[in-house]
VOGU-441920 format. One record per residue (C-alpha): residue number from 0; residue in three letters; chain; x, y, z. Coordinates in Angstrom, 1 decimal, always signed. Layout:
{NUM; 'ala'; 'A'; {X; Y; Z}}
...
//
This chain:
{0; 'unk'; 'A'; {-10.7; -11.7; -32.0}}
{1; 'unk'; 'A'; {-7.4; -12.1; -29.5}}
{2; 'unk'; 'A'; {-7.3; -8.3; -29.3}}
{3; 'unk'; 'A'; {-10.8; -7.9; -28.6}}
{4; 'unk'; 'A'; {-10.5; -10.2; -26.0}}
{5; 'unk'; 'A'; {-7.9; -8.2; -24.6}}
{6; 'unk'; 'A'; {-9.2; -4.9; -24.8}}
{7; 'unk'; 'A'; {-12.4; -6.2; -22.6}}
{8; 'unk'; 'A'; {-10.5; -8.0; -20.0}}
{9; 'unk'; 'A'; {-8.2; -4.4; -19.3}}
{10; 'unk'; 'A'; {-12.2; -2.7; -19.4}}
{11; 'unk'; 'A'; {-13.1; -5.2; -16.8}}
{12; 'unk'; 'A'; {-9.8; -4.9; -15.5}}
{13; 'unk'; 'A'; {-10.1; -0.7; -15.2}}
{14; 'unk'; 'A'; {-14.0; -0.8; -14.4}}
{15; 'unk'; 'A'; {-13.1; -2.9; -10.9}}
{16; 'unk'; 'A'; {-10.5; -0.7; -9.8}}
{17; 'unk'; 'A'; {-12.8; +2.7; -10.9}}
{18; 'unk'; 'A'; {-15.5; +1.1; -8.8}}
{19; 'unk'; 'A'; {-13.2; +0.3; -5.8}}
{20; 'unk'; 'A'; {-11.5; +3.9; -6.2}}
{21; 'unk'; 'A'; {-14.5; +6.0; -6.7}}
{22; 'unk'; 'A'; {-17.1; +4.2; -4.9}}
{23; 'unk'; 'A'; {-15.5; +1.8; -2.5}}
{24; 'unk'; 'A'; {-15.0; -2.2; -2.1}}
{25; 'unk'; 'A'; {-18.6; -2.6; -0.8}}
{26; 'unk'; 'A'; {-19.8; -1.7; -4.5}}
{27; 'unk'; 'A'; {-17.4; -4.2; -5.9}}
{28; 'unk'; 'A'; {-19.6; -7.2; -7.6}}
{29; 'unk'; 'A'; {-19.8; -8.7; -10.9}}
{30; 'unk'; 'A'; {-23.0; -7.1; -12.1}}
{31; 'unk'; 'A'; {-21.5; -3.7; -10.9}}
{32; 'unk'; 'A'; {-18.3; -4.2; -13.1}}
{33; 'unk'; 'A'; {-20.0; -5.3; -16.1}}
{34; 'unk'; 'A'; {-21.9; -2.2; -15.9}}
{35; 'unk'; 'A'; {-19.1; +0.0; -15.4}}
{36; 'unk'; 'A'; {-17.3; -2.1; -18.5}}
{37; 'unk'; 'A'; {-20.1; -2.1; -21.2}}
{38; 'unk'; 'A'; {-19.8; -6.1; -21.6}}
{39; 'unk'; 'A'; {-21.8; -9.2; -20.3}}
{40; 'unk'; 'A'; {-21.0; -10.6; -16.9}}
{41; 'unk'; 'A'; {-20.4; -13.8; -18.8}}
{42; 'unk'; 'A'; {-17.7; -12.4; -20.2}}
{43; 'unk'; 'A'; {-16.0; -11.5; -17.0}}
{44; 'unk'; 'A'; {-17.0; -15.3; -16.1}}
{45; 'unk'; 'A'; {-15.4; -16.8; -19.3}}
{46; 'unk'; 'A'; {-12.5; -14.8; -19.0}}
{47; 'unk'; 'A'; {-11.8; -14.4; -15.0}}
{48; 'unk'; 'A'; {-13.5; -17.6; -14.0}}
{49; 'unk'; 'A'; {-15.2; -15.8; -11.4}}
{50; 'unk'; 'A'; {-14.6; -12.9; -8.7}}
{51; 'unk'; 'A'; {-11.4; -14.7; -7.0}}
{52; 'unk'; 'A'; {-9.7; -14.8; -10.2}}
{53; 'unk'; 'A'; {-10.6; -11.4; -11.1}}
{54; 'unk'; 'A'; {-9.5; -10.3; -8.2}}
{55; 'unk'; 'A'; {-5.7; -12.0; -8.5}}
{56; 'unk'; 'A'; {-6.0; -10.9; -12.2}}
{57; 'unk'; 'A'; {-5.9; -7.2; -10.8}}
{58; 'unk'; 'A'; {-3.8; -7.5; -8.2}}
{59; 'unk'; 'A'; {-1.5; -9.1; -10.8}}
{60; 'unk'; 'A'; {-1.6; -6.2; -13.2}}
{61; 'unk'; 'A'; {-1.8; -3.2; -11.0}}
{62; 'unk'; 'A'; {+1.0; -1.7; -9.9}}
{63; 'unk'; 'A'; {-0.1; -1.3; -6.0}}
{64; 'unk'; 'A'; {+3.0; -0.7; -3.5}}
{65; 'unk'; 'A'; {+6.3; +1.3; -3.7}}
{66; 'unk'; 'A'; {+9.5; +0.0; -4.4}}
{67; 'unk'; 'A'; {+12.7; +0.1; -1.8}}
{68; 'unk'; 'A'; {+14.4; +2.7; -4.0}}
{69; 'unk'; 'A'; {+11.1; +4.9; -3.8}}
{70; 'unk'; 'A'; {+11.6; +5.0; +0.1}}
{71; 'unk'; 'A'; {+15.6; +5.0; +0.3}}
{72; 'unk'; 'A'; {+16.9; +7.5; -2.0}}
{73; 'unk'; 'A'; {+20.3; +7.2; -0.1}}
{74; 'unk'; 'A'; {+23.7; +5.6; -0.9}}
{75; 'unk'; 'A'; {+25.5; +3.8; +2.3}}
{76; 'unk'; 'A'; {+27.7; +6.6; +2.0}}
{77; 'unk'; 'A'; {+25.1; +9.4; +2.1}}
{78; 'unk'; 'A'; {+23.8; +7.3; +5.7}}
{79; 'unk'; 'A'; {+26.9; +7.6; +6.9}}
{80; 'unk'; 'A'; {+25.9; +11.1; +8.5}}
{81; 'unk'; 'A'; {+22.6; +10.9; +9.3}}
{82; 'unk'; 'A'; {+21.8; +9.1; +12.4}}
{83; 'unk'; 'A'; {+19.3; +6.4; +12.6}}
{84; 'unk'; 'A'; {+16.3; +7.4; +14.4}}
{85; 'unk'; 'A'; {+16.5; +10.4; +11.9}}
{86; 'unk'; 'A'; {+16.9; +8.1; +9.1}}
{87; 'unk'; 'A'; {+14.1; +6.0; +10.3}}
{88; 'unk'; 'A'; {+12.1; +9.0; +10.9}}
{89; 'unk'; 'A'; {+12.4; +10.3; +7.1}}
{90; 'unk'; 'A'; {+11.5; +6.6; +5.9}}
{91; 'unk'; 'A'; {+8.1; +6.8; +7.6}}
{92; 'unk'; 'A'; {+7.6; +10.2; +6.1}}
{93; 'unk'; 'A'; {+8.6; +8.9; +2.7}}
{94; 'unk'; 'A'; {+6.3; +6.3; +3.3}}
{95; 'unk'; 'A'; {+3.1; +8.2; +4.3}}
{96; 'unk'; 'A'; {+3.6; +10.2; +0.8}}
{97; 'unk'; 'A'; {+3.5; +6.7; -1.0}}
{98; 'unk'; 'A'; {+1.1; +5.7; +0.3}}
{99; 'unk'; 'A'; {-1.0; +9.0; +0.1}}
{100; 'unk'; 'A'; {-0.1; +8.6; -3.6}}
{101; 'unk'; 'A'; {-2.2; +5.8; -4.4}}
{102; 'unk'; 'A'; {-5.8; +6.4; -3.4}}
{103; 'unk'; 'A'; {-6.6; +2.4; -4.6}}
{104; 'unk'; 'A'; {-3.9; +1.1; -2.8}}
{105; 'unk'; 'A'; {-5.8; +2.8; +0.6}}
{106; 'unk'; 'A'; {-9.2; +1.4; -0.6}}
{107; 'unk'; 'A'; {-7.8; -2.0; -0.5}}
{108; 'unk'; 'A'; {-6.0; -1.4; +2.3}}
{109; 'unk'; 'A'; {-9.1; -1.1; +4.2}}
{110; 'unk'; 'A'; {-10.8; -3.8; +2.8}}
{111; 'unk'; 'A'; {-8.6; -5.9; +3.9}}
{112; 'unk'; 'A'; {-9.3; -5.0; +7.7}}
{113; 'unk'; 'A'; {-12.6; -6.3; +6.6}}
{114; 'unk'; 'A'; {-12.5; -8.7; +5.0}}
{115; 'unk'; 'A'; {-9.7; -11.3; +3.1}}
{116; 'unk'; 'A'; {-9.8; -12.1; -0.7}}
{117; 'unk'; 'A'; {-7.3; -12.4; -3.2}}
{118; 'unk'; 'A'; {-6.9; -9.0; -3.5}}
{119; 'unk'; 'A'; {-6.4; -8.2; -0.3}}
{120; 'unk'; 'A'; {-4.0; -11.5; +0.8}}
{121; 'unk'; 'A'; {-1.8; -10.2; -2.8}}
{122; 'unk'; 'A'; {-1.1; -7.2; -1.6}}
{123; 'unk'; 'A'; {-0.8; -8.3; +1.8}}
{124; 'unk'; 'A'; {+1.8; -10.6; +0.7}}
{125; 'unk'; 'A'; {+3.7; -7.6; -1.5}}
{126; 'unk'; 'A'; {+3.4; -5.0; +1.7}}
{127; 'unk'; 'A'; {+5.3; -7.9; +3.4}}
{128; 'unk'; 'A'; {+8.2; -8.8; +1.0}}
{129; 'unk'; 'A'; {+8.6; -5.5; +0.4}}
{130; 'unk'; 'A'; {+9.0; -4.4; +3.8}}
{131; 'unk'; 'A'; {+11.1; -7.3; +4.6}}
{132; 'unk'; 'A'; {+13.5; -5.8; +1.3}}
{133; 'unk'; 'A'; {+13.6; -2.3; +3.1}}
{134; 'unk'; 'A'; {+15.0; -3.5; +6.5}}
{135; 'unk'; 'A'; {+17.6; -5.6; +4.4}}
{136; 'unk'; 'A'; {+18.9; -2.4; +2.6}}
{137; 'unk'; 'A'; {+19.0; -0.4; +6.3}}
{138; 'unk'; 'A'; {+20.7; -3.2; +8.3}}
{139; 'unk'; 'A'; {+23.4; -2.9; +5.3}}
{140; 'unk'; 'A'; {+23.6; +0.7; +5.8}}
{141; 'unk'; 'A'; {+23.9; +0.6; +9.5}}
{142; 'unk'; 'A'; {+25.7; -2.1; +11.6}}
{143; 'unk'; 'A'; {+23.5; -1.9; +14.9}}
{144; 'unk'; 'A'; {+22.6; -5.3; +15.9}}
{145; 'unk'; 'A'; {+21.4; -4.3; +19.3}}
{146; 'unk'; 'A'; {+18.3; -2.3; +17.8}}
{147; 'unk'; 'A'; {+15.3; -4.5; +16.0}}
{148; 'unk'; 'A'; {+14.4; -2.4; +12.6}}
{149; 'unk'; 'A'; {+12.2; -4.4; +11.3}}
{150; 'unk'; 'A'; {+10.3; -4.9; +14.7}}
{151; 'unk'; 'A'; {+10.5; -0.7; +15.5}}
{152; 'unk'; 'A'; {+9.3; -0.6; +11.4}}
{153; 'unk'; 'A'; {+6.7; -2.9; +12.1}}
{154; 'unk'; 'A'; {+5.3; -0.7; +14.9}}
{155; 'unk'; 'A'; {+5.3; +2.8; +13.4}}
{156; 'unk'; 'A'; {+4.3; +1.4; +10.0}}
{157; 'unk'; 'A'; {+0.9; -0.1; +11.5}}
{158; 'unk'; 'A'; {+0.3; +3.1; +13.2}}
{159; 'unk'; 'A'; {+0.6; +5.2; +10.3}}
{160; 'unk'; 'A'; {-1.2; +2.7; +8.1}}
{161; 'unk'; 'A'; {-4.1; +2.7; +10.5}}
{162; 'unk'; 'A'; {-4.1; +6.4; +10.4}}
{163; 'unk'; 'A'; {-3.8; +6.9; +7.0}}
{164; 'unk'; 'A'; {-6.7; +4.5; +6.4}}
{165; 'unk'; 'A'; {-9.2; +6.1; +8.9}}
{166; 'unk'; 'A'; {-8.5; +9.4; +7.3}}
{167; 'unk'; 'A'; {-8.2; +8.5; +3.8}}
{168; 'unk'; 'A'; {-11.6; +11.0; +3.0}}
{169; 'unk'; 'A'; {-11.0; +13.8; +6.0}}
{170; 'unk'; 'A'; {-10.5; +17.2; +5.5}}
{171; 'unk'; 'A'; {-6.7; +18.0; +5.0}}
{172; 'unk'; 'A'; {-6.9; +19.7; +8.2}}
{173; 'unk'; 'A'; {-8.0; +17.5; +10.3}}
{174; 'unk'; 'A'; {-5.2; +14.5; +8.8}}
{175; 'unk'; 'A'; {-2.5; +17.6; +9.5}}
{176; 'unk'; 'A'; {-3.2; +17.5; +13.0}}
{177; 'unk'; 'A'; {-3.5; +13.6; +13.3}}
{178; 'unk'; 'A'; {-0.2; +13.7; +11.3}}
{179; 'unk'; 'A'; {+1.5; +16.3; +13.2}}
{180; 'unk'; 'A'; {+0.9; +14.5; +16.4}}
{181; 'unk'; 'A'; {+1.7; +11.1; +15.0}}
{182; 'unk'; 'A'; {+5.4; +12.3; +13.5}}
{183; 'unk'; 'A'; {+6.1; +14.1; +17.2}}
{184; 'unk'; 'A'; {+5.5; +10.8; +19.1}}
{185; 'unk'; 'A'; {+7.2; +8.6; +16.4}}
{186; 'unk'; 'A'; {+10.2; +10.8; +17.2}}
{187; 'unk'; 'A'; {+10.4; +11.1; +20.6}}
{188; 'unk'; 'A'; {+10.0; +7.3; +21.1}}
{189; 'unk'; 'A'; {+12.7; +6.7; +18.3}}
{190; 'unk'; 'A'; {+15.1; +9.1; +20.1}}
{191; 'unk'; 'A'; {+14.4; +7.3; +23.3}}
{192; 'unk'; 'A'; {+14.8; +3.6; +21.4}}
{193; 'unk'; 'A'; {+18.3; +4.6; +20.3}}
{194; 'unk'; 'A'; {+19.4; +6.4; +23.1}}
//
């Protein structure tokens, strides 16, 4: 019985983020996930308690952001020659793959510039302590009190998160040139901040 439970709750679980993925987070209700799942909305009710929990419950159980060591591959010592605005520059193009990497992570992403829920405010929450690890790790690999990472971070990354949102379904040509002229401007004004 324990395992049956189990296996519906991960159906549940995999039917909410199919729907978000494949058709978007205004599809996402109860009566559309228990179709995509094969079981009873009361199910979802007895196990989730509802859509809020649900929610948490997938936000809890899906892997949705990258980890510091997926962004900085470098030692201290490997930093050592590369100067920052270059190093910065290669984070936010290390970034932009991550995040290009995980199609559901996008989706909610831009349901949260809609609207807030638990899924949104999780990941919201995980996007922040993470970011808050990856300035850590730089202001350890390079001594410049005078220049605000986090704050120049901050910036950038809310530029290429808006971009990458808006063109999450565009024609790869059409993102190359947003890109292309987002990456030229992000280094010219990183040069210019360090300078």
């Amino acid at each position: 019985m324990k395992r049956s439970r189990i296996l519906t709750e991960q159906r549940i679980l995999d039917a909410l983020g199919k729907i978000l993925l494949e058709q978007g987070y205004a599809e996402i209700g109860i009566n559309a996930i228990s179709r995509q799942a094969g079981c009873d909305k009361v199910l979802i009710y007895r196990y989730f308690g509802g859509m809020a929990e649900l929610l948490l419950a997938f936000a809890q159980t899906t892997s949705l952001w990258w980890e510091v060591d997926e962004i900085i591959t470098e030692s201290a010592a490997e930093c050592a020659d590369i100067p920052l605005p270059d190093f910065l520059q290669l984070l936010l193009n290390r970034y932009v793959e991550a995040l290009e990497s995980r199609p559901l992570t996008l989706e909610i992403m831009a349901w949260e510039m809609s609207s807030q829920n638990n899924l949104t405010q999780h990941l919201s929450r995980v996007r922040s302590e993470s970011g808050m690890q990856l300035v850590k790790r730089i202001r350890l690999y390079y001594q410049q009190p005078n220049i605000d990472i986090g704050g120049v971070l901050g910036v950038f990354g809310a530029a290429v998160n808006y971009l990458i949102i808006r063109t999450r379904n565009q024609s790869l040509q059409y993102k190359t040139e947003e890109w292309w002229r987002l990456q030229q401007t992000i280094a010219k004004l990183l040069q210019s901040y360090a300078d």
